[in-house]
N, C-alpha and C positions, 0 to 999 in steps of 0.2 A: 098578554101572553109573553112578550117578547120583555115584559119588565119581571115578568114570574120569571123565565130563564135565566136571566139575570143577577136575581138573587139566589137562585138556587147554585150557579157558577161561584159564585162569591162565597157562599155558604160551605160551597166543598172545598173551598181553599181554606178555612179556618180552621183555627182550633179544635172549635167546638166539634165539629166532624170525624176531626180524624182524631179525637184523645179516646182513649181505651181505660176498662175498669181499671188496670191496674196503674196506671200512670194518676189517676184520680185517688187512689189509696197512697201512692208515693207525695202526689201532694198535699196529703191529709198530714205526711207524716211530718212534710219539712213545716207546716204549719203548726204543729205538734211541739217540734223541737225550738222553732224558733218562741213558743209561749215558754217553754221551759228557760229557755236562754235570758228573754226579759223580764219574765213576773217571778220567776223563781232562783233567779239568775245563777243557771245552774252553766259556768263557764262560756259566757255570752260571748268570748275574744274565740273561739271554736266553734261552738253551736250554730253562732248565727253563720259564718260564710260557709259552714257544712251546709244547713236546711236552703239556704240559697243557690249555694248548687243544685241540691236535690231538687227543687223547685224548679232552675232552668232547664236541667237536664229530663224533666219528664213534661215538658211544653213539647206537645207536636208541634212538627214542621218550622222549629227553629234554626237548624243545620247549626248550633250550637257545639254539637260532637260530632260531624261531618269529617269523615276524613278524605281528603284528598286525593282525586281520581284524575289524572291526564291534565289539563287545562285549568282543571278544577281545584281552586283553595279550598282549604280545611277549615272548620271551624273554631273561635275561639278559643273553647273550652278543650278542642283539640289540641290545638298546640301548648296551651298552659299545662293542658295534664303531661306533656313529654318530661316536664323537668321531676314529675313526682312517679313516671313508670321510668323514667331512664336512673333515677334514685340519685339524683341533682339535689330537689331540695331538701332532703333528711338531713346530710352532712353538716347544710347552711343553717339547718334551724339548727343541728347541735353546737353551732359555729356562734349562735345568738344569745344558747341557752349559757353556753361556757362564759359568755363576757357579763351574763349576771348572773353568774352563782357563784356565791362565795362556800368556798369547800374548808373555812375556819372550824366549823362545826364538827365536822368528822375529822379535822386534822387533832381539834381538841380533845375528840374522846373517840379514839383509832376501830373501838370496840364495834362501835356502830357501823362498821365495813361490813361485822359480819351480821348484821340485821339486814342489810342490804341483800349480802350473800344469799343468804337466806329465804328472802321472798322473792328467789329468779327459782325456787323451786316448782311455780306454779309454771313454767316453762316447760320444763322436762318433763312432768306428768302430763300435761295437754301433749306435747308431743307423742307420748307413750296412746292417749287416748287416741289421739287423732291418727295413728298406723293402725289400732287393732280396728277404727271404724273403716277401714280402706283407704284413704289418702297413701299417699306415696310418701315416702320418708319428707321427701324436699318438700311437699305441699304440710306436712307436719310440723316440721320446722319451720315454715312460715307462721301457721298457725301459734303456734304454740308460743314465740314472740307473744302474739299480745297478751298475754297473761301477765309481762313485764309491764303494763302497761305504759308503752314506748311509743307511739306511735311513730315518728321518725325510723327507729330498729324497725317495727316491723313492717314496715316500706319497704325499706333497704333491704332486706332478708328476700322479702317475695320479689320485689325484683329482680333479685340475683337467682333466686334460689326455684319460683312456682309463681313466673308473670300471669300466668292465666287467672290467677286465682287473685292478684293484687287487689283487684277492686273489692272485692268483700274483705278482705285482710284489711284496707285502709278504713273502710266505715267501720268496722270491728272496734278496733284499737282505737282509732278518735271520739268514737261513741263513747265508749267504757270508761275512758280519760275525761271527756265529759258531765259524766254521769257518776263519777266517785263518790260527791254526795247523798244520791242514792243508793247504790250498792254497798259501799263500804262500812256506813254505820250498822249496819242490821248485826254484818259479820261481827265487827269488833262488837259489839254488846251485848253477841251473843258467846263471846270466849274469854272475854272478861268480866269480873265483877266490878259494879261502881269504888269498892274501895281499891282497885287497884289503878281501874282510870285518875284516881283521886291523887295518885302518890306525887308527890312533889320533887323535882330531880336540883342537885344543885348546880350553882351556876359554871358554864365553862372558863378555864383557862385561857387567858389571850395565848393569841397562834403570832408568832412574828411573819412581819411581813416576808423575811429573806426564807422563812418555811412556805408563807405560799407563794414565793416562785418559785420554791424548789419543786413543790409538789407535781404542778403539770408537767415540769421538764422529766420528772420520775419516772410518771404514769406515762409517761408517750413511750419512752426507752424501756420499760419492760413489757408495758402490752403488746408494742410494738415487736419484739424477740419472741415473746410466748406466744402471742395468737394478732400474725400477721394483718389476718383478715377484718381484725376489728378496727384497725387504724385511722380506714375512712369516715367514722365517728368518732371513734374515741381522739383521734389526733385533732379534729376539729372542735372538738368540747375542749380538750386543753388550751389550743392556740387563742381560743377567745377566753378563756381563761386567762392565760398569760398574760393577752392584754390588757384584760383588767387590772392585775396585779401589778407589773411589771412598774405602772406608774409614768411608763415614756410614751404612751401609746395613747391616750385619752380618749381622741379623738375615733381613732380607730374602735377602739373598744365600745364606744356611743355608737358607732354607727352600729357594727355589730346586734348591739343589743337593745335598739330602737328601732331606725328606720329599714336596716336590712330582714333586720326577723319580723317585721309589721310585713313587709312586702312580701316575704315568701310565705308567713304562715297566712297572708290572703291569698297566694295562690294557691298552696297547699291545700288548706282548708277546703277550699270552692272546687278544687280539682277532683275532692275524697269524696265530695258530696256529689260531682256530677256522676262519678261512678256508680252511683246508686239506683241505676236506673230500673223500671218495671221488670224488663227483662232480665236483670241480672238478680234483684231483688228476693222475688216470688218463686226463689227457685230449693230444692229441697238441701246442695250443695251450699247456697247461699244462709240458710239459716242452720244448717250446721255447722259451719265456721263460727255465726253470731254463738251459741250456745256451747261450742267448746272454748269460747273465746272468753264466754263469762265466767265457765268453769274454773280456766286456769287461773282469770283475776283474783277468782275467788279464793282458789288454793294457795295462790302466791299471798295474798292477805290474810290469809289464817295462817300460811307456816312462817312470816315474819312475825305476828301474834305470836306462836305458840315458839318461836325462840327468844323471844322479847320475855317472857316468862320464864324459860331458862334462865338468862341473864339477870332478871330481877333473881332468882333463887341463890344463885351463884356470887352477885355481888351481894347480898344483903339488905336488898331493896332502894341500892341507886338507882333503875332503871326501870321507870316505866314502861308495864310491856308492850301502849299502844304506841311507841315508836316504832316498833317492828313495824306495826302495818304503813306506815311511811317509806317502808323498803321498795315498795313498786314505784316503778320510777316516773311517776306523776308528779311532776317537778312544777309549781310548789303545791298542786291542790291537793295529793295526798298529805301532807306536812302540816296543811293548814285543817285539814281536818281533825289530826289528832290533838293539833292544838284545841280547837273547838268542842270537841268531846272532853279531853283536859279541863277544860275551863267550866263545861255541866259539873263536873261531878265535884270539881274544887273552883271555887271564882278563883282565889289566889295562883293557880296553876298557869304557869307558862311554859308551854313546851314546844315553842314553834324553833326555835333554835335546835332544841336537841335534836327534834323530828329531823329537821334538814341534814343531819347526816347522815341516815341511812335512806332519807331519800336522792340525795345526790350520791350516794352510792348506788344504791339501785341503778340511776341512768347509766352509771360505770359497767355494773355488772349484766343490765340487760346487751351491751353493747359488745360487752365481752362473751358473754352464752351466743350472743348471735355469730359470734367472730370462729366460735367454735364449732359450730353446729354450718357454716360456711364450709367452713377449711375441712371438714368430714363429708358433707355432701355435695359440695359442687364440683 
C-alpha cells in the first residue's frame, strides 16, 4: 500500500499527469517543424530553435515561462523572451543582417528599389483586411507587417504598437519566413509563365566602393527626416552596413554578423517558439493572425510578380519578373529562390544577384511602412 502511494505521488508530479490535449498537439507540431528543418531543410538556422521552444514551452511543470512572484525567480525562457517583447533584439538582428548584406546589387540597378517598393503592398491590404475583420487599427498594423515577410519589423511594430498580440505576430512572420520554399513557388508559377522565368538578365555594373559608403550614410539622413520612427531598424541595418563597407571596422563588422547575430537569432528564435503555447495556440484570434498573415505574404509576392512584369514590358525584356517576388524581405531565402526557379526553367540562368536587390530593398521598405504605420498609430 504504502509503495502504491508512493507511486501514485510521484506520478502526479510528472509530466505525464499534468500534459493536456493540446500541449501534445503543440508537440506534434515542434516535431513536425523540426523534420521539415532537417530532411527537407526548409531554413533549419530558424525552424529548429523555433520547434524547440515550442517543445519546451508546452512541457508541463517546467516553470520554463514562469514569471516572477515576490521571492520567486522567473523562468528561463522568461527572461530571454524580455529582450524580443521589449523589441531589444529586432534592431540587433538588423544590426547583423546590415554587416552581411551587400546593397551593390540595387545600388547597380536603382530600378529594383521599386520591386521592393512594391511587394510592402501585401502590408497595407492585410491591414485594410485585418480592421474590417475587427482588430484595432494598431493590432492591424502589427498584423499586416508580416506580409513583409520581416520577422524582426514585425516584432518591433507589435511591441510598440499591439503587445498582447506579439506572440502570434512572432510565430506568424518567422513561420512564413521559414516556409518560403513552400508557399512561394506555387505563387510565382502560378503568374508566370516558364518562358518568362527563363529570361536571362544582364550582368551588373560594378558599384565603387566610396558609393557604398555613401549609400548607408544616405539612407539613415533621409529616412531618418522622413519617418523618424523607422530609425530603430533602419539605422541599425545601415550602421552594420557601414561597417562592412567602411573597410576600418573588420573586426566589428564579423562580430556583427557571426557571433552576435548566431546569439540573438538563438534567443530570438527560441523565445517565438516558446510563445507558441497550447493556450495561446488553439485559439480562434490565434489562427486568424496565422491566415491573414499568409494572405498578405501572399499579396505582397504577387504584387512584386505582377510589377516585375510591368518592368520586364517597359524595359524591353531586361528584367525578369520573378525578381519582383524577391521584394519581401526574406533576406537571402526569397532571393535564393528566384534564383532557383531561374535555374528550372534555364540551367544557364543566374539571377541570385539581381534577386538581392529588391530583396534588400524590401527589408528597407518593410522597415520603413513600419516606421509609418508607427508614427500614425502610436
Amino acid at each position: 500500500m504504502l509503495l502504491e502511494r508512493l507511486s501514485n505521488f510521484f506520478y502526479n508530479y510528472t509530466g505525464f499527469a499534468n500534459i493536456n490535449i493540446g500541449q501534445i498537439g503543440m508537440i506534434l507540431i515542434a516535431i513536425l517543424l523540426l523534420y521539415l528543418a532537417i530532411s527537407k531543410h526548409f531554413e533549419p538556422l530558424l525552424l529548429v530553435p523555433i520547434a524547440f521552444g515550442i517543445l519546451l514551452a508546452n512541457l508541463p511543470l517546467t516553470g520554463l515561462l514562469r514569471e516572477p512572484a515576490g521571492n520567486i525567480f522567473g523562468g528561463l525562457l522568461f527572461y530571454l523572451g524580455q529582450g524580443t517583447w521589449l523589441g531589444i533584439y529586432p534592431p540587433l538582428i538588423f544590426l547583423g543582417i546590415g554587416a552581411m548584406t551587400d546593397f551593390g546589387p540595387m545600388i547597380a540597378n536603382p530600378i529594383t528599389l521599386l520591386l521592393g517598393a512594391a511587394a510592402q503592398f501585401g502590408i497595407f491590404t492585410s491591414f485594410l483586411g485585418a480592421i474590417l475583420m475587427g482588430y484595432t487599427p494598431q493590432q492591424a498594423a502589427a498584423i499586416g507587417i508580416i506580409g513583409g515577410a520581416d520577422g524582426p519589423t514585425a516584432i518591433y511594430t507589435s511591441a510598440l504598437l499591439a503587445p498582447e498580440i506579439l506572440a502570434p505576430i512572432a510565430v506568424a512572420a518567422y513561420s512564413y519566413i521559414a516556409l518560403v520554399p513552400m508557399i512561394q513557388p506555387p505563387v510565382i508559377k502560378a503568374l508566370t509563365t516558364e518562358e518568362e522565368r527563363a529570361i536571362m538578365m544582364h550582368q551588373l555594373r560594378p558599384v565603387s566602393k566610396t558609393q557604398k559608403m555613401i549609400f548607408p550614410v544616405l539612407v539613415v539622413i533621409l529616412v531618418g527626416l522622413l519617418v523618424p520612427n523607422a530609425i530603430p531598424l533602419v539605422g541599425m541595418l545601415m550602421l552594420g552596413n557601414f561597417l562592412k563597407e567602411c573597410g576600418m571596422t573588420d573586426r566589428l563588422a564579423k562580430t556583427a554578423s557571426n557571433e552576435l547575430m548566431n546569439i540573438v537569432t538563438i534567443f530570438l528564435m527560441l523565445t517565438v517558439g516558446a510563445s507558441a503555447t497550447a493556450e495561446r495556440f488553439f485559439t480562434f484570434e490565434f489562427i486568424g493572425i496565422l491566415l491573414l498573415g499568409l494572405a498578405a505574404f501572399i499579396v505582397g509576392t504577387a504584387s512584386g510578380l505582377f510589377f516585375g512584369k510591368i518592368l520586364y514590358k517597359l524595359t524591353g525584356g531586361k528584367i525578369n519578373p520573378i525578381i519582383g517576388a524577391a521584394g519581401v524581405s526574406a533576406v537571402p531565402e526569397a532571393a535564393r529562390l528566384s534564383q532557383k526557379l531561374g535555374r528550372e526553367a534555364n540551367p544557364k540562368n543566374f539571377l541570385l544577384m539581381h534577386a538581392m536587390g529588391p530583396n534588400v530593398a524590401g527589408v528597407i521598405g518593410s522597415a520603413v511602412s513600419a516606421g509609418i504605420l508607427i508614427s500614425i498609430l502610436k
